[in-house]
C-alpha positions in Angstrom: 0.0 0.0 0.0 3.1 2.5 0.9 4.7 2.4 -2.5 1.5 2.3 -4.4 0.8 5.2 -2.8 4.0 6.7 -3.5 4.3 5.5 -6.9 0.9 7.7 -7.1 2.8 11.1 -6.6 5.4 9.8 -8.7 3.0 9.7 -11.6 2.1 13.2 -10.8 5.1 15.2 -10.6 6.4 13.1 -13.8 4.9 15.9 -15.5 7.2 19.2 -15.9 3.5 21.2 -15.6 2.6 20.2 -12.1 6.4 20.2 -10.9 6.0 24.4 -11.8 3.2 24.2 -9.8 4.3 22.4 -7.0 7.7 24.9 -6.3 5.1 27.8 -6.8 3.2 26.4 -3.6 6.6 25.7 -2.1 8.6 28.9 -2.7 7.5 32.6 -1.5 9.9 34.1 -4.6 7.8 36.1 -7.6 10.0 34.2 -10.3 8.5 30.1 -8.6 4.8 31.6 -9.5 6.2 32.4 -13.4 7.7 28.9 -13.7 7.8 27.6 -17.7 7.1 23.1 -18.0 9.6 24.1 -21.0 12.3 25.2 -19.0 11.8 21.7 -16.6 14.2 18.5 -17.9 13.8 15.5 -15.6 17.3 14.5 -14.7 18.4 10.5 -14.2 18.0 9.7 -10.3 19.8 7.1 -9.9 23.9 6.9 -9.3 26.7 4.8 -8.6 29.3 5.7 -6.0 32.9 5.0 -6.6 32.6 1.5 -5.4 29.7 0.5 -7.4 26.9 0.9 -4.8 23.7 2.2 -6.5 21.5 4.8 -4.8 18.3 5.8 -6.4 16.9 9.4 -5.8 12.7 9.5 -6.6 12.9 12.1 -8.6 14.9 14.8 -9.9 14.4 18.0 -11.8 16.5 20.7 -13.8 14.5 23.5 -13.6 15.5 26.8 -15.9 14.3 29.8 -14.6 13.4 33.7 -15.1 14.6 36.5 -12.6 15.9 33.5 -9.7 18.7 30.9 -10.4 19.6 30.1 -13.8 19.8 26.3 -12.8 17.9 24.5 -9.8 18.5 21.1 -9.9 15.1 19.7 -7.6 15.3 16.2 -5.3 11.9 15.1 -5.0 11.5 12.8 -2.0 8.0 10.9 -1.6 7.3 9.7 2.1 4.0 8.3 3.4 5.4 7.6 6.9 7.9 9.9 9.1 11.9 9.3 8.4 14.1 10.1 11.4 17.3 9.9 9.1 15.5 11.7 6.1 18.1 14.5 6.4 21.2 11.9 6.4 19.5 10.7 3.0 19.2 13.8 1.4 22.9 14.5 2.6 23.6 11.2 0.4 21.5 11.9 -2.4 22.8 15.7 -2.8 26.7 14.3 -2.9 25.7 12.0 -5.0 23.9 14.3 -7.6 26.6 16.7 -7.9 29.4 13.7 -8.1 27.4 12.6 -11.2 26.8 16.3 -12.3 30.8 16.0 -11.8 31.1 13.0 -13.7 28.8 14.3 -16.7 31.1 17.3 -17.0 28.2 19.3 -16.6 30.1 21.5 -13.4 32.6 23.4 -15.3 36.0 24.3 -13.2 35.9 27.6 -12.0 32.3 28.4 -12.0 30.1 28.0 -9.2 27.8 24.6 -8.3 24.6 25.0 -8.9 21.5 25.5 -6.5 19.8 22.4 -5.2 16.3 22.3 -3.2 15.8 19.1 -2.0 12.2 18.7 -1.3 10.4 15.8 0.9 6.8 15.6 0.0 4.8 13.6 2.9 1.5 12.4 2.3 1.2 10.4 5.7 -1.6 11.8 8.4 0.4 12.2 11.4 2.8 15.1 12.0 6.1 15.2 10.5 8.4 14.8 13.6 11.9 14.5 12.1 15.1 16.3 11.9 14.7 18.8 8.5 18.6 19.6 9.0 21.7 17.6 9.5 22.3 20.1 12.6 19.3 19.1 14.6 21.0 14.9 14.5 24.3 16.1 16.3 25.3 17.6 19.6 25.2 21.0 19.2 28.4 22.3 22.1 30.0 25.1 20.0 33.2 22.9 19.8 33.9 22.2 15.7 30.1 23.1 14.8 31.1 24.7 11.4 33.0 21.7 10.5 29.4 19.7 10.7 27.5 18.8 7.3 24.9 21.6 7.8 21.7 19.8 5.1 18.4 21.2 5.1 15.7 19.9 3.2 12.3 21.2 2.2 9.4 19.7 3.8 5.8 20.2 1.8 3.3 18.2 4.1 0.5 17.3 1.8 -2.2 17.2 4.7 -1.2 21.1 6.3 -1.4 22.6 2.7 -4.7 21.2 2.1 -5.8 23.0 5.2 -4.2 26.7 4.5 -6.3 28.9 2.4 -5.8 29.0 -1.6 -3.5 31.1 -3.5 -4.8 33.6 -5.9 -5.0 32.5 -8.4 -6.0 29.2 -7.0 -3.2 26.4 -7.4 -3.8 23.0 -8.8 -1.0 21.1 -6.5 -3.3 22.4 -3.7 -6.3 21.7 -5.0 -4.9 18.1 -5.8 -3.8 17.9 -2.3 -7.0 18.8 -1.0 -9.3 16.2 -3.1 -7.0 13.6 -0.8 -8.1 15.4 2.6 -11.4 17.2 2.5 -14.3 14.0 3.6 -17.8 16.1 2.5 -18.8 16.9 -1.2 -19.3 20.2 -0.6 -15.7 21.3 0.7 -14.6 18.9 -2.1 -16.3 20.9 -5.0 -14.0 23.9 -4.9 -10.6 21.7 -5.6 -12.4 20.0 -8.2 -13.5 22.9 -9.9 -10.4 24.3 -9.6 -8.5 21.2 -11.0 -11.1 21.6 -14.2 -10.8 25.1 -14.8 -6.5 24.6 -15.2 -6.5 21.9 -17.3 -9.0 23.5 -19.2 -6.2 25.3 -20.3 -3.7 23.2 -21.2 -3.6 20.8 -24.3 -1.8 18.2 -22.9 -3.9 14.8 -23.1 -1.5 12.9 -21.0 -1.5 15.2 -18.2 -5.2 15.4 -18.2 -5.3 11.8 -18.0 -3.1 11.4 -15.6 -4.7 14.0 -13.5 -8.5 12.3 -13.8 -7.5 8.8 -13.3 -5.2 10.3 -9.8 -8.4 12.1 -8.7 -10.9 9.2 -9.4 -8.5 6.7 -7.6 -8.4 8.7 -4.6 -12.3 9.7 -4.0 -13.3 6.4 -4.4 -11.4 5.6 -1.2 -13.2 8.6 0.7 -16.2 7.8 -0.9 -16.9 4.4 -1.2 -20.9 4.9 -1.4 -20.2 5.9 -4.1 -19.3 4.7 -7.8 -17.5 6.5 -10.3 -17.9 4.8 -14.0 -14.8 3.8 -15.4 -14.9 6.1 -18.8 -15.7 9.7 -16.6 -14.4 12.9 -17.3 -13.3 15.2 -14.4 -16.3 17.2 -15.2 -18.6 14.3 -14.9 -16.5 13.3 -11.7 -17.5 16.8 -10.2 -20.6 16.9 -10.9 -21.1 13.2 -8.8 -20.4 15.2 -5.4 -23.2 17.8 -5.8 -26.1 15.8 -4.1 -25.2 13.9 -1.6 -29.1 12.5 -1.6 -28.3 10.6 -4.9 -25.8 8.5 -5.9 -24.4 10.4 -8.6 -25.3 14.0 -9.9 -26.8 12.7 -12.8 -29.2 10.8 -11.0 -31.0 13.3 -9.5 -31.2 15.1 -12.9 -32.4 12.3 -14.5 -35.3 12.1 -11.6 -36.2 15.3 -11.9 -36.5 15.5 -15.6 -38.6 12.2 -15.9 -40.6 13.4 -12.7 -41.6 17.0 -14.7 -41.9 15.0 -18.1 -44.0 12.9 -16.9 -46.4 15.2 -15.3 -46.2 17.3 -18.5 -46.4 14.8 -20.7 -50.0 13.9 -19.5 -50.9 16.9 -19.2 -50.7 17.6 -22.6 -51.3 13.8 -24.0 -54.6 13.9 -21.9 -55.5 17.5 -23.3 -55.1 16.4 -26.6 -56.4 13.0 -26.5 -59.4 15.1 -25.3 -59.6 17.1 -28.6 -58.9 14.1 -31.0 -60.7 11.4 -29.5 -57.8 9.0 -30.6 -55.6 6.7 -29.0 -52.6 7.4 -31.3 -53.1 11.3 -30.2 -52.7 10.9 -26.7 -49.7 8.2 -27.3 -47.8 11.2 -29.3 -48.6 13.7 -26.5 -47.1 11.8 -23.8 -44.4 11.1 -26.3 -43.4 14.5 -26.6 -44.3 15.6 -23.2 -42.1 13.5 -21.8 -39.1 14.0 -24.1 -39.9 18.5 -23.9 -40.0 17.6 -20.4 -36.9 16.0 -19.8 -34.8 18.5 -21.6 -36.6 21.2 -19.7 -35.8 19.6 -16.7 -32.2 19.0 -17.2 -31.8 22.3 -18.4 -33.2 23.5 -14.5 -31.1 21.1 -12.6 -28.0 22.1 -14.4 -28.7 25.6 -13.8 -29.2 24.8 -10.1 -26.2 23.6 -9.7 -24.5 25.8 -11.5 -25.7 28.5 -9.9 -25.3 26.7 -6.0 -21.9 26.0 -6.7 -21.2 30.0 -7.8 -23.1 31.5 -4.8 -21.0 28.8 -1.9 -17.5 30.0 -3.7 -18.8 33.9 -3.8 -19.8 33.5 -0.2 -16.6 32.2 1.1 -14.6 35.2 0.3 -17.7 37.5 0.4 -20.3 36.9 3.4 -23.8 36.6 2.3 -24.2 38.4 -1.1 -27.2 41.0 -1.7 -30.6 39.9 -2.8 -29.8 41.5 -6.6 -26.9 39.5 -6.7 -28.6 36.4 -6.1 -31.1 37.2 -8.5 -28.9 37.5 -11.6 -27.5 34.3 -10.8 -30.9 32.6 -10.7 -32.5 33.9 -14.0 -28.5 33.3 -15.9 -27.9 30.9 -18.3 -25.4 27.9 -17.9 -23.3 29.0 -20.5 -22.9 32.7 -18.6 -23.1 31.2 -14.9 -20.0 28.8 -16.3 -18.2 32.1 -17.2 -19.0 33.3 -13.6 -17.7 30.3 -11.9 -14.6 30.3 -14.1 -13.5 33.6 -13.4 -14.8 33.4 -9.4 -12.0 30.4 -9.7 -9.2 32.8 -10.9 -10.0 34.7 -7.8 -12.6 37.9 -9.0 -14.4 39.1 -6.5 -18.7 39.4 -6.4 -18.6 43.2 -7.6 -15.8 42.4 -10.7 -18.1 39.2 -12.0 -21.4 41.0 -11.6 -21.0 44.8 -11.7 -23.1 47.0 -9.8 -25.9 44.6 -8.8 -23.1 43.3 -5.8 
């Protein structure tokens, strides 16, 4: 179960995109939020010492970028339980990627090494207790202290940054990190729409692949009630969380459109039965009835949730929102309260989506 769940996050971040992501959730410098996937080269993580021991690294990055350092080679470290020695590894696993570096001929003499950021990534559910630095493992009397190996690493624990409010604009990694965390359908909607509305735009098949089938593997252990068909877009995925009263999303649509189409379509079967005084007539009536009444219906219940989902994620920034407000959401179409919700995503605020009315 530990390394499938690894091997999980391994899939994730063996995708330059979400690696530009992850450092801009990591890092608090202005050039980690203007990342480029082009500028990211995954580097081999796995070296052999002198005497032909092999270590293997998880993962390992080159990462280019614009206005910070012109080379960041990035360790990636995946833990799902606490390591009281993790900073002893990454002591290993930094000597050894610069000895290869070395070996490559890729440190030219003269010129300074370049910077590393050695990053442990813990998924686990209790609290990270270990060392982060090679300081914190050794007695610390004054005596010789500068001579000690002095290795830091970067600790991102999954569980904490699902907790701490969303960036503006909202970050994927995070949202990622909080579809493996939140246990209710409604905190859950949020990450999901935010995960949509990024890949959205990017045309990168594989990476939206490899994002869906992540997310679908991991709600289906929180929500086990639940099943999630094995062809389902993210969209379709979303929209399963809405009601928890059904089993899926589409579900309760479907109810509610053969419920009204029903009701309409013997209405009007009945009506003009009446007038023709045929069998065949009243037949057609419910025929069409029921199919006007379906699409009607749908039409409604996508609006309603549409329109739900917009006025929770206004709310949470906003407080209640003003009666006017409400009531341009509830008389908008799906195609304008989709605009809404994408732009609510990308952090606008009530008055910027809907003018004056907020």
């Amino acid at each position: 179960m530990r390394a499938d769940h690894d091997s999980s996050y391994r899939q994730l971040f063996a995708h330059p995109e979400l690696v530009c992501e992850l450092l801009a959730v990591c890092l608090p410098f202005g050039w980690a939020r203007n990342l480029n996937a082009e500028g990211c080269r995954r580097v081999n993580g796995s070296y052999a010492s002198d005497d032909g021991q092999q270590r293997h690294d998880d993962m390992v990055w080159r990462v280019q970028s614009v206005g910070g350092p012109r080379e960041l080679y990035v360790l990636l470290e995946f833990q799902s339980r606490p390591d009281c020695y993790m900073a002893l590894r990454m002591q290993v696993y930094t000597g050894l990627l610069l000895e290869d570096l070395h070996k490559q001929r890729l440190l030219p003499a003269g010129r300074p090494f370049p910077k590393l950021l050695p990053v442990v990534l813990y998924t686990g559910m209790r609290p990270w207790t270990s060392a982060v630095s090679m300081l914190d493992l050794q007695d610390q009397d004054g005596e010789l202290d500068e001579y000690q190996p002095q290795q830091r690493y970067l600790l991102l624990d999954t569980a904490r940054c699902a907790l701490q409010p969303m960036t503006r604009p909202s970050n994927v990694v995070q949202a990622l990190f909080q579809c493996t965390q939140f246990g209710t359908a409604e905190a859950l909607l949020p990450a999901l729409l935010c995960i949509e509305t990024w890949l959205r735009g990017r045309h990168n098949e594989a990476l939206r692949r490899t994002i869906t089938l992540w997310v679908k593997r991991y709600l289906r252990r929180r929500f086990k009630e639940i099943k999630i068909p094995r062809k389902c877009s993210l969209e379709e995925v979303r929209t399963m969380y809405y009601v928890p009263i059904f089993k899926t999303f589409a579900d309760q649509l479907k109810f509610e459109a053969v419920q009204q189409g029903l009701m309409e379509g013997r209405q009007e079967g009945r009506q003009e039965g009446r007038q023709e005084g045929r069998q065949e007539g009243r037949q057609e009536g419910r025929q069409e009835g029921r199919q006007e009444g379906r699409q009607e219906g749908l039409q409604i219940g996508i609006c309603q949730a549409l329109g739900a989902t917009l006025r929770r994620l206004l709310e949470r920034d906003a407080g209640p929102l003003p009666p006017a407000v409400i009531a341009r959401i509830d008389i908008a179409r799906p195609e304008q309260l989709q605009q809404w919700l994408d732009r609510a995503i990308d952090g606008e605020r009530p008055v910027e989506l809907l003018g004056a009315a907020a």
